[in-house]
C-alpha positions as CSV (number, residue, x, y, z in Angstrom):
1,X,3.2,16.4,-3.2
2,X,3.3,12.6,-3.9
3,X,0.5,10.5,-4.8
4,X,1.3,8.3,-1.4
5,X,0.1,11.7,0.1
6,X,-2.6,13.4,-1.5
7,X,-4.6,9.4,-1.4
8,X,-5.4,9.4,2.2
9,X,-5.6,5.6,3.4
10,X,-8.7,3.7,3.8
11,X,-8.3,0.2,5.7
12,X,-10.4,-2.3,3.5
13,X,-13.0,-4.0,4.7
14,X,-11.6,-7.4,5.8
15,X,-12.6,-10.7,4.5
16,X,-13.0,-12.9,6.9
17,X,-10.7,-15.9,6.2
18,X,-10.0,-18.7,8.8
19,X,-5.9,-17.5,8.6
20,X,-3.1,-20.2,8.6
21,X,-1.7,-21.5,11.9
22,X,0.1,-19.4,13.7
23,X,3.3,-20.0,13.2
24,X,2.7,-22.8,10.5
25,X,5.4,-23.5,8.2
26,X,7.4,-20.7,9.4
27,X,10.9,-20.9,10.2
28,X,13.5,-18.6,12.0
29,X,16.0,-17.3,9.5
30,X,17.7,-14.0,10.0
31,X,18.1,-11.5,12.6
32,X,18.5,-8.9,9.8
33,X,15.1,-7.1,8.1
34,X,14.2,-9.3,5.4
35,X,13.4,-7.8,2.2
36,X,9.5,-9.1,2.4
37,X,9.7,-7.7,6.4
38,X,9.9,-4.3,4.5
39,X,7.7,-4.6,2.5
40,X,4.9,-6.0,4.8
41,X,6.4,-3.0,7.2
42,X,5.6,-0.4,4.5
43,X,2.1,-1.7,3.4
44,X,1.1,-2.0,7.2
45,X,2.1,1.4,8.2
46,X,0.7,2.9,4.3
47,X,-2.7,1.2,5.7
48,X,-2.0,3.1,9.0
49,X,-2.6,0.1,11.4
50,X,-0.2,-0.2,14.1
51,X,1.5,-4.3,14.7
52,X,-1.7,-5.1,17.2
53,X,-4.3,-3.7,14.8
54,X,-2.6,-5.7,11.8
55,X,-2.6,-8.8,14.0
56,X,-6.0,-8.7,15.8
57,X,-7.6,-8.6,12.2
58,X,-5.5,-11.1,10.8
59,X,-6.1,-13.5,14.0
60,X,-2.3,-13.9,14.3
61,X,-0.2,-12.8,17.6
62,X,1.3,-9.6,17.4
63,X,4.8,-11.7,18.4
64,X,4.5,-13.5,15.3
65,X,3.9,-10.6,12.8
66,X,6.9,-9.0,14.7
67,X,8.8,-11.8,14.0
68,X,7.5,-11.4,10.1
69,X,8.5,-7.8,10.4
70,X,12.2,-8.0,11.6
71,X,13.1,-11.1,9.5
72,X,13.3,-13.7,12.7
73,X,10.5,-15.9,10.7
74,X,10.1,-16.8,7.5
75,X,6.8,-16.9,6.4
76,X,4.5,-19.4,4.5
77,X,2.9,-18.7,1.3
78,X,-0.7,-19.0,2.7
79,X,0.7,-16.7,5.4
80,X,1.6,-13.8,2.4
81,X,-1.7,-14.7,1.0
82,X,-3.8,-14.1,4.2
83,X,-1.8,-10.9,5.0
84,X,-2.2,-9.3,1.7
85,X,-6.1,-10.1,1.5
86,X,-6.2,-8.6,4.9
87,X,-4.5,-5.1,3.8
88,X,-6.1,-5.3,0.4
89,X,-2.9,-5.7,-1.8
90,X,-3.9,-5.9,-5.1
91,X,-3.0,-8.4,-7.0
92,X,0.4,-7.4,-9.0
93,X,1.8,-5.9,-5.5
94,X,1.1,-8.9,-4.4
95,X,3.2,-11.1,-6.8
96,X,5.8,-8.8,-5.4
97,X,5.2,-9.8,-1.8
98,X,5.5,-13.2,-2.4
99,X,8.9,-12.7,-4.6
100,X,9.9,-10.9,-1.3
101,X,9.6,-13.8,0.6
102,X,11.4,-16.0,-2.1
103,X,8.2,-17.7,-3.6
104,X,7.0,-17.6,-7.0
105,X,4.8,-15.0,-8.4
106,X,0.9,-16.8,-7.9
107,X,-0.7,-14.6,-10.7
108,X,-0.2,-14.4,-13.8
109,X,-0.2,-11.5,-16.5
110,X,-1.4,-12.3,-19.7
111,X,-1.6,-9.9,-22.6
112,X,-5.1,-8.9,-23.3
113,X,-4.4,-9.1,-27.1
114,X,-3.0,-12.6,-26.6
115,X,-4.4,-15.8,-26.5
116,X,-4.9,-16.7,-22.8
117,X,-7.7,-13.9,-22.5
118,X,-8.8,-13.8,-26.7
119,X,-12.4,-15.2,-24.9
120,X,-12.4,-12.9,-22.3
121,X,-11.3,-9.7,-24.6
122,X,-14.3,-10.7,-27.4
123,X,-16.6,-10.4,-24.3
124,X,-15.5,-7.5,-23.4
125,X,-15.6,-6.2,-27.1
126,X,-19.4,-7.3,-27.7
127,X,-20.4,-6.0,-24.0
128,X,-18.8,-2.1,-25.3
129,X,-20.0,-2.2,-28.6
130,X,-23.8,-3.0,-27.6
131,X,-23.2,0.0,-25.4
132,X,-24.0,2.3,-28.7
133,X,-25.0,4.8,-29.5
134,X,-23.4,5.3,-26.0
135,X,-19.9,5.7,-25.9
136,X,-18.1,2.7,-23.8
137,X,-14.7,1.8,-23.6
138,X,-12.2,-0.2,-21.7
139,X,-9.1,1.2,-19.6
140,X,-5.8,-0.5,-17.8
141,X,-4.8,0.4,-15.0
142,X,-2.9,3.8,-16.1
143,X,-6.1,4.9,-18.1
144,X,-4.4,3.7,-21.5
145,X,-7.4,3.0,-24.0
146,X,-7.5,-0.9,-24.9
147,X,-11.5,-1.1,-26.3
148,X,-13.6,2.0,-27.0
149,X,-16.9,1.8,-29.0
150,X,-17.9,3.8,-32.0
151,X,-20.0,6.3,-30.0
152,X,-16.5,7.2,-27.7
153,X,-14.8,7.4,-30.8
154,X,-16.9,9.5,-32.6
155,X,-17.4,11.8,-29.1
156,X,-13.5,11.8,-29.4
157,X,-13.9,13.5,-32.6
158,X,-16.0,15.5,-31.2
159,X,-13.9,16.9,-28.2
160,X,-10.7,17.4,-29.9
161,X,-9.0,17.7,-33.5
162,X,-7.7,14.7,-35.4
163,X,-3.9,15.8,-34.6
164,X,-4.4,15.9,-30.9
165,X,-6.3,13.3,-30.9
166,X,-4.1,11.2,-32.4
167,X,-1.1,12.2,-29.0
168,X,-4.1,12.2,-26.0
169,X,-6.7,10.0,-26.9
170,X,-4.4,6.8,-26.4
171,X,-4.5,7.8,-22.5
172,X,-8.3,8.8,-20.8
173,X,-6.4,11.4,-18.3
174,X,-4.3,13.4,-20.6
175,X,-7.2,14.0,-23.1
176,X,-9.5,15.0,-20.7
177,X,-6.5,17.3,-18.5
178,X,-3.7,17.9,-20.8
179,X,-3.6,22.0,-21.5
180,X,-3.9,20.6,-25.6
181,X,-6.4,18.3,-24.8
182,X,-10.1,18.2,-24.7
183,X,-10.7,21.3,-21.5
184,X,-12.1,23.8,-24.4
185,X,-15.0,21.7,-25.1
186,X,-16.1,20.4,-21.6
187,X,-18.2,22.9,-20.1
188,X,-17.7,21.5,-16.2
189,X,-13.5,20.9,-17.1
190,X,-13.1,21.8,-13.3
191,X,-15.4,19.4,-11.9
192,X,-14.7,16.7,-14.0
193,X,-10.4,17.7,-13.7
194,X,-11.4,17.3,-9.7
195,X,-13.3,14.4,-10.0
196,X,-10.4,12.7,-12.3
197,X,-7.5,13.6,-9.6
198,X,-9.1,12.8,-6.8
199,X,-9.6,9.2,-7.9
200,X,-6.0,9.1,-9.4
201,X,-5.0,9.8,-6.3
202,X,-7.0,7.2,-4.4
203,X,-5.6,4.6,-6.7
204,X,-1.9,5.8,-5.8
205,X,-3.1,5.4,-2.3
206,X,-4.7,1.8,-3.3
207,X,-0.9,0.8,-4.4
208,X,1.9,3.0,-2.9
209,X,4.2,0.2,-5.0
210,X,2.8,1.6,-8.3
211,X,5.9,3.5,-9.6
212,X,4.3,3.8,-13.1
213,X,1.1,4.8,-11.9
214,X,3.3,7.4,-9.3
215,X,4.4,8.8,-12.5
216,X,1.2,9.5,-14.4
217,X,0.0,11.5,-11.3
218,X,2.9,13.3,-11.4
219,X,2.8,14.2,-15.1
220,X,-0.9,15.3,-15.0
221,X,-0.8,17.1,-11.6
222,X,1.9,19.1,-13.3
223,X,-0.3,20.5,-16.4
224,X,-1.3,24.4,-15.9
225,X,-4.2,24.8,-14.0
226,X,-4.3,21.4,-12.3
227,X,-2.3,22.9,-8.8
228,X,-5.1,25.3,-8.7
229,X,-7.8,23.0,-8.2
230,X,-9.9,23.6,-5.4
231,X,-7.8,22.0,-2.7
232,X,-10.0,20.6,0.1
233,X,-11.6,18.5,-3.2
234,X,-8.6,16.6,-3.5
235,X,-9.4,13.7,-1.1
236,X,-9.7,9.9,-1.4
237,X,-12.7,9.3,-3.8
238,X,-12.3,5.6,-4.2
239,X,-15.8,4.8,-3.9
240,X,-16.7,8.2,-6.7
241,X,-17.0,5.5,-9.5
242,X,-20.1,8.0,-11.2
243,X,-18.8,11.3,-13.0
244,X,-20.9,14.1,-14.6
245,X,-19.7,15.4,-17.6
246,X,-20.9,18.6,-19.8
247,X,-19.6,18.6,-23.5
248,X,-20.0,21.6,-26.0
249,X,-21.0,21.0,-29.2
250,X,-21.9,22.2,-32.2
251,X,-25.4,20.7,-31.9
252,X,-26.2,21.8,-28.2
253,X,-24.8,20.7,-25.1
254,X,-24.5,16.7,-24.2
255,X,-24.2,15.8,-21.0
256,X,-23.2,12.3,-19.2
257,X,-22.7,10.8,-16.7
258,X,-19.9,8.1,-16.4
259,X,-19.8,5.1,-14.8
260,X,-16.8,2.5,-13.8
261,X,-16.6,-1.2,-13.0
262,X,-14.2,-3.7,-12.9
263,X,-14.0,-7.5,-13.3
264,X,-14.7,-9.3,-10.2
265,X,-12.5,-11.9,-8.7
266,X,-10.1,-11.6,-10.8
267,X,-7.3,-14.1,-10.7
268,X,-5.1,-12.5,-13.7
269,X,-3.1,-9.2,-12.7
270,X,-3.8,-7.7,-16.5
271,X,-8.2,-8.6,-15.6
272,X,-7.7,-7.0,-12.1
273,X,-7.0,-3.9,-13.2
274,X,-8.9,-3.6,-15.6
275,X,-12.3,-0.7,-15.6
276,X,-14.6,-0.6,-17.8
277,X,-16.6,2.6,-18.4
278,X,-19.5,3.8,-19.7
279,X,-21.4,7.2,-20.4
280,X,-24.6,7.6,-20.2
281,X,-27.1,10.4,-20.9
282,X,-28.4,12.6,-18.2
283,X,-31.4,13.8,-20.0
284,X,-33.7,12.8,-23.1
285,X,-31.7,16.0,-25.1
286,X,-28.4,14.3,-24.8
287,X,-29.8,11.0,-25.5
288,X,-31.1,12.5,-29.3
289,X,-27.9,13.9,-29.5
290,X,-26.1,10.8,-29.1
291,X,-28.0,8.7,-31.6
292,X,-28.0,11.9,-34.5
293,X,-23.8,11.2,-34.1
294,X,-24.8,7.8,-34.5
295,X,-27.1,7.8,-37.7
296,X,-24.4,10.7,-39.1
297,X,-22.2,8.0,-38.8
């Protein structure tokens, strides 16, 4: 089963945006489907809203949008702009919308270890590290490790030998669901393995474009003991951003709960998909836990 699938489809709440003319700037070009018609096609249908529905929220006529659709118009920048905000394309698919339509990518995708973002990236350093004793860290979009704290890399120790470590801990998912991984020492593995796939799956749904991320839930939903997950859990959880999480160890049982943001209004494709995440203790116990790792050192 595809990640297109097991998401669901949530419309986003709209933005409401006085849309360019009708019409404006558009010219008739082809009678053939043109390659952004597709692609507008495929996100309107992904975000199951028929041609009225799609034009009604836009404040467009449904003629025009047809016209979009089957390649008869060609549309305006703004009008790529004001679509995609109103069927909540994020920001890289929408780069590709407007190469569809034969206009220059609008957003750019700078390197978080490079130079455009260095300011940005030593924010985000100082706001993880005064995270500790509490483990922190910052993920891209496909859960690859970019920051982590000392606490998350101590409570990596923790959760898995140095070997594995060294193959899993690079990516969030496959150390918490790999079979090699970290299941062994989290007492609630199926909860948190639930909790994990259900929101990999929204953000499949979020971006049916996403091959790479397509691929990540296809690798993790293949591991042992994934497919038998409690299947009526496994349902859009875009708005599950809090986790509970139960860790053995030697010293008693920590538990956490984890919580994710992202930048807001991001205008850089590498910033908007960026989450940060934090874990934070659930009781006093785990909390004395925490900062004995931390004075251990």
């Amino acid at each position: 089963m595809t990640c297109e699938v097991m998401a669901g489809v949530a419309v986003a709440t709209y933005r409401r945006r006085r849309p360019p003319e009708d019409g404006a700037e558009d010219v008739p070009i082809r009678t053939d489907q043109s390659a952004f018609g597709a692609e507008l096609r495929r996100w309107r249908r992904h975000r199951r809203l028929s041609q009225l529905e799609l034009a009604s929220t836009a404040e467009v006529s449904q003629r025009h949008l047809s016209f979009l659709e089957n390649g008869r118009s060609r549309p305006s920048p703004e009008m790529v702009e004001h679509l995609a905000i109103v069927l909540d394309v994020p920001l890289r698919a929408r780069n590709a919308l407007l190469n569809a339509a034969g206009f220059a990518a609008a957003y750019t995708e700078e390197p978080l270890d490079g130079p455009a973002l260095s300011q940005i990236r030593e924010g985000l350093e100082t706001l993880v590290e005064a995270h500790d004793p509490y483990p922190a860290y910052v993920v891209d979009r496909c859960w690859n490790l970019l920051i982590a704290n000392t606490a998350a890399a101590r409570l990596t120790e923790l959760l898995l030998p140095t070997d594995v470590a060294l193959e899993h801990a690079g990516n969030l998912l496959r150390l918490v669901l790999h079979p090699d991984g970290a299941r062994s020492r989290i007492v609630n593995w199926e909860q948190a393995a639930i909790a994990l796939v259900e929101r990999l799956a929204a953000e499949c749904g979020a971006d049916p474009t996403d091959a790479e991320l397509a691929a990540l839930f296809d690798e993790v939903t293949s591991y042992p003991g994934i497919a038998d997950l409690p299947r009526p859990s496994l349902r859009t959880a875009a708005g599950n951003l809090v986790t509970d999480l139960r860790v053995a160890t030697d010293d008693g049982e920590l538990r956490l709960i984890t919580t994710i943001s992202s930048l807001a209004a991001a205008s850089d494709v590498t910033l908007d998909e960026l989450r940060l995440e934090t874990l934070l203790p659930i009781d006093r116990a785990s909390a004395d836990l925490l900062r004995r790792f931390s004075e251990r050192g």
